[in-house]
C-alpha positions in Angstrom: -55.0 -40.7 -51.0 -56.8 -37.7 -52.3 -61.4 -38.6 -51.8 -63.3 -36.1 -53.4 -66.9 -35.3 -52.3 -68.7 -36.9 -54.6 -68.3 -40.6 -55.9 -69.3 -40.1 -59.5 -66.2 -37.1 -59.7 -63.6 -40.0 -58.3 -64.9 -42.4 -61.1 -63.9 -40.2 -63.5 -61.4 -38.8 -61.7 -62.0 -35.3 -62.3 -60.8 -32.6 -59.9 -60.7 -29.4 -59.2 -58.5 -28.1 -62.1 -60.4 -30.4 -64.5 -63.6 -29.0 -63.7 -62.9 -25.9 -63.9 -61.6 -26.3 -67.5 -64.8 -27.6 -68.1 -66.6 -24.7 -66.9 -64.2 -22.2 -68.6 -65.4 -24.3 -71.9 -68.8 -24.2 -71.5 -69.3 -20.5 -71.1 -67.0 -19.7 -73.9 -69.4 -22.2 -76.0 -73.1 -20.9 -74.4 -72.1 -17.9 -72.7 -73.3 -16.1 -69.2 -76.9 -15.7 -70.3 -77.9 -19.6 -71.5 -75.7 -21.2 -68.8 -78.9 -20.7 -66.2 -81.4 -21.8 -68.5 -79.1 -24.7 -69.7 -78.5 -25.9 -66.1 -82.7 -25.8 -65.1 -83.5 -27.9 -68.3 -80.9 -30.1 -66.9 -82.3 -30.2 -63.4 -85.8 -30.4 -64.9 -84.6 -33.6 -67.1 -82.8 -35.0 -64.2 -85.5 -35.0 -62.1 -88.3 -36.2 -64.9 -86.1 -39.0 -65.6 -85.6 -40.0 -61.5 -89.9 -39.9 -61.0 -90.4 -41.8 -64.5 -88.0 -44.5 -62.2 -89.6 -44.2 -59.2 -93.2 -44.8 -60.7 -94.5 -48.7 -61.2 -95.2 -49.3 -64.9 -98.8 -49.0 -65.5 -100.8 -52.4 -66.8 -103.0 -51.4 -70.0 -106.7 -51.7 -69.0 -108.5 -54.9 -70.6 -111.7 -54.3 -72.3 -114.6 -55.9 -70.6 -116.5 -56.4 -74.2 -115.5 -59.3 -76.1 -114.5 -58.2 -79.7 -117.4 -58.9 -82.5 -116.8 -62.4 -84.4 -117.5 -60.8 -87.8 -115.2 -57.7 -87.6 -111.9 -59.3 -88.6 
């Protein structure tokens, strides 16, 4: 039985030879100079997206003023 390292590669089933097609195909489209930038906006996104998770929604704050009776 062939495990790979990480559980969302066996999902997908993806291995060595597949990812590096993959890579092969993405420099070809972005080329050596944007794949660093491309792969920090990723991180960046990643990790914007896993603290916007984490955080409790935040309750909108009630105004202590009742609203006028004429003002509709």
């Amino acid at each position: 039985m062939f495990l790979t390292s990480s559980p969302l590669l066996a999902i997908f089933g993806l291995g060595a030879p597949e990812l590096i097609i993959i890579m092969v195909i993405l420099l070809l489209l972005f080329g050596g100079a944007k794949l660093p930038a491309l792969a920090k906006g990723l991180g960046q996104s990643i990790k914007e997206f896993k603290n916007a998770a984490k955080e409790e929604p935040k309750e909108e704050k009630k105004s202590d003023t009742p609203a006028k009776p004429g003002n509709n």
